[in-house]
Residue, then its C-alpha position, 0 to 999 in steps of 0.5 A: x236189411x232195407x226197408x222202402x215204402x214204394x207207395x210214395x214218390x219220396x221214400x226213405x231207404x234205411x240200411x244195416x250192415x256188418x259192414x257199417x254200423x251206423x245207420x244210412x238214410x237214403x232219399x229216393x225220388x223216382x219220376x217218369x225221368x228216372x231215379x234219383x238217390x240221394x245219400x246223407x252219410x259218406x260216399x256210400x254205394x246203393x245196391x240196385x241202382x240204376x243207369x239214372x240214378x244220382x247220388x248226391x246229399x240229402x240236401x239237394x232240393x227237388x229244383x236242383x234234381x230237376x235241373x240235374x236229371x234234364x242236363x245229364x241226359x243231352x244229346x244234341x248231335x246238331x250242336x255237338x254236345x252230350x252227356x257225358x254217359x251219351x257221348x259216341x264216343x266210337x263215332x268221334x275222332x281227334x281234330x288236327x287243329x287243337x287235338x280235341x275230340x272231334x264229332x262231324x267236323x267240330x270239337x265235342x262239348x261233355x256235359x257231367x254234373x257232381x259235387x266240387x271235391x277240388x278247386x285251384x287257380x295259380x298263377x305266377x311270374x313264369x307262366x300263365x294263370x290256369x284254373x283247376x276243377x274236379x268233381x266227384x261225378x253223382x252218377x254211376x253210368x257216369x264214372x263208367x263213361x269215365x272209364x271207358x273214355x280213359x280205355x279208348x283214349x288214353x289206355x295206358x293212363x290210369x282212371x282218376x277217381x274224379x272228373x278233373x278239368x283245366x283252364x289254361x289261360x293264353x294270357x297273364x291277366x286272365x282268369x275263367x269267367x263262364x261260371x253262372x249262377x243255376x240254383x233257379x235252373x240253368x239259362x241259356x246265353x245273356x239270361x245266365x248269370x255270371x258270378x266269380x269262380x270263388x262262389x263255387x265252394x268245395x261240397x257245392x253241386x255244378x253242372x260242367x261242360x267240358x271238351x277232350x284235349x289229346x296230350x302225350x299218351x294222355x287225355x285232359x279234359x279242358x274246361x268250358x263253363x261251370x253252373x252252380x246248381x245248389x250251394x253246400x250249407x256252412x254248418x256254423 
């Protein structure tokens, strides 16, 4: 059971089920660029939703989605960078040097966007500092792409739930450092703000860009830059 007004640009969408008892809201923001759903209790699925549709909570202002509906759709073949959900994939090959997906000639930058579910650094005496980083991916054409990367790349491998993405230090004093501050919309080159990675909390919304790196019978996603698009609230 489901109730929306459509005559507005912002609706609430309210629904009933056997299923789940409690009430769920759901704000749709839809504009020429698409829709954008987002849902405020749980990892809930919206019947009927879209190739642009992004679920993320309800907190996530109207800035933030703007930046988020611009990133998630790149397609720059001259640079090498995609979206996620846009990469050709059927056109890319793996580069001798490095094992990396490779698109004319160069590696391939994926571009996703989702709400930080997992993040880790470790370092110790025996090896080399690495830097982990997994997102709950807000799209669904998104997870899908996930899966076909998986199916092509890596059949035997089984799709995580979550996009995961490694930094792998070359040398013991190093930590990852391309994390910028995004919250008024994402610069380019010196005007993005640098900030540490422990600024980016779990539940937070992040813009990543991340390269494909073939392993053994496996796939890693090799992570390149993060952007802070909307800090979760710390509920006191």
């Amino acid at each position: 059971m489901s109730e929306l007004d459509s005559d507005d640009a912002r609706s609430v969408l309210t629904v009933d089920s056997d299923d789940a008892p409690s009430m769920l809201t759901v704000e749709v923001v839809s504009d020429d660029d698409g829709t954008v759903a987002t849902v405020g209790d749980g990892d809930v699925a919206v019947v009927g939703a879209e190739e642009d549709d992004i679920l993320l909570d309800i907190w996530v202002g109207d800035r933030a989605l703007k930046s988020i509906r611009r990133y998630v759709k790149t397609m720059l073949p001259a640079e090498r960078t995609f979206g996620l959900a846009v990469a050709p994939l059927d056109d890319c090959v793996w580069l001798q040097d490095g094992d990396l997906l490779g698109y004319e000639g160069g590696p391939v930058t994926l571009r996703a966007v989702g709400t930080a579910v997992s993040t880790n650094f470790h370092a110790d005496l025996q090896h080399f500092p690495e830097y982990f980083f997994a997102i709950d991916l807000a799209r669904p054409i998104d997870r899908d792409a996930l899966s076909y990367t998986y199916a092509v790349c890596a059949p035997d491998k089984p799709v995580p739930a979550f996009l995961e993405c490694h930094a792998r230090m070359r040398q013991r004093c190093a930590s990852f450092n391309d994390v910028y501050r995004a919250t008024n919309g994402i610069r380019a080159g010196d005007m993005a703000k640098r900030i540490g990675y422990q600024e980016v909390m779990i539940g937070d919304v992040v813009l990543v860009e991340t390269k494909c790196r073939r392993l053994a019978g496996d796939i890693e996603f090799e992570l390149s830059a993060i952007y802070l698009v909307a800090q979760a609230p710390i509920e006191l």
